[in-house]
N, C-alpha and C positions, 0 to 999 in steps of 0.2 A: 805325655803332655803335662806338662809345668799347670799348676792350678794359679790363673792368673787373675780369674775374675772371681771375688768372694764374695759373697751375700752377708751380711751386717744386721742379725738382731738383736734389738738392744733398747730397750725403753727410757732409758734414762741420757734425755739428749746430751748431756756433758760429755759421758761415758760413750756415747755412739761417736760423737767428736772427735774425741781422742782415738776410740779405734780406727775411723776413718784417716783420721791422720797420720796412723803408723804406718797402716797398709798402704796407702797411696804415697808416701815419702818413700814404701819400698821398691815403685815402681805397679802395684798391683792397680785393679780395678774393682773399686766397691758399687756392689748394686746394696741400695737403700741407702741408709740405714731403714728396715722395717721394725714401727713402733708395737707392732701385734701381731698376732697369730694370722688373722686376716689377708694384713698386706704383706706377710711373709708365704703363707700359699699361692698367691697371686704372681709374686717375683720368680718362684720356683716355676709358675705354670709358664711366666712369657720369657722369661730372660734364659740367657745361658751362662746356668750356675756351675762353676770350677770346685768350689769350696764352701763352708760357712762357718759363722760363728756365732753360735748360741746364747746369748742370758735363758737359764735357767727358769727366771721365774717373768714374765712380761704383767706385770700389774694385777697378779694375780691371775693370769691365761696360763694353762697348763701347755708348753711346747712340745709336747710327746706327738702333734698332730706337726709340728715344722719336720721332728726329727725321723717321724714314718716316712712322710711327702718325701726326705733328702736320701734317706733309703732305700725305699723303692726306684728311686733313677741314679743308685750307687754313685748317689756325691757325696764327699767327706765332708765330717764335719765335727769340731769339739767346741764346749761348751765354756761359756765364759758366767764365773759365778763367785761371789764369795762365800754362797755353802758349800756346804761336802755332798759328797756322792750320794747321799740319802737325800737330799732334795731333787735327785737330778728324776727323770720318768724311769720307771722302774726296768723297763727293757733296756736304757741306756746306759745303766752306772756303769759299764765298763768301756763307754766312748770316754775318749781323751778332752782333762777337763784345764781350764787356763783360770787360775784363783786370783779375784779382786782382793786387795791391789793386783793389778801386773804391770809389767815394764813392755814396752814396744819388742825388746827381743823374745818374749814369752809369747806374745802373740805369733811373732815370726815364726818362732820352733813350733806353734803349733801349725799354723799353714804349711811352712815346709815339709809334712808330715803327709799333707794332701796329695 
C-alpha cells in the first residue's frame, strides 16, 4: 500500500504551509499540521496514519515520544530539520532526515521512501 495519508509536524506555521502544500499538490492526504507533541500523539491514536514528517525540535518539545508512538505501529517516518543528526533523539539518528531549506521534491523522495 502506497503511503497516502501523512501526518505534518511542524511548529512553525509558514513551514507547515508549505509542507502541506507540497504533499497535497502531490495528490497525498495531510493529517494536521500538529503544532506539539501533544496533538501529534492524539492524531497517531485517532487517524490513519500512512507516513510522517517530523521537525526535530517543536518549541523546545523533545519528539522522541512522536517518533516511539510511530514505531511501535510501524509507520514510516523522516525527519524534517535544519540541524544534523546530533539534534535529532538519540535512538533515531539513523531515520532518514529532509534538511531546511528543502525543495518540494525532497520532501516527495522522502515519502516515496514510505
Amino acid at each position: 500500500m502506497a503511503a497516502t495519508r501523512i501526518l505534518v509536524v511542524e511548529d512553525e506555521f509558514l513551514i507547515a504551509l508549505d509542507i502541506t502544500g507540497v504533499l497535497e499538490q502531490a495528490g497525498l492526504a495531510v493529517i494536521g499540521p500538529a503544532a506539539n507533541v501533544g496533538d501529534a500523539l492524539q492524531a497517531i491514536e485517532s487517524e490513519e496514519v500512512h507516513g510522517a514528517l517530523l521537525d526535530a525540535h517543536l518549541a523546545g518539545e523533545p519528539v522522541g515520544r512522536i517518533a516511539d508512538a510511530l514505531a511501535a505501529r510501524g509507520i514510516p517516518f523522516a525527519f524534517v530539520s535544519g540541524y544534523g543528526r546530533e539534534q535529532l533523539p538519540p535512538n533515531y539518528r539513523t531515520a532518514p532526515l529532509v534538511k531546511k531549506p528543502f525543495t518540494g521534491r525532497d520532501l516527495l523522495a522522502a515519502v516515496a521512501r514510505f
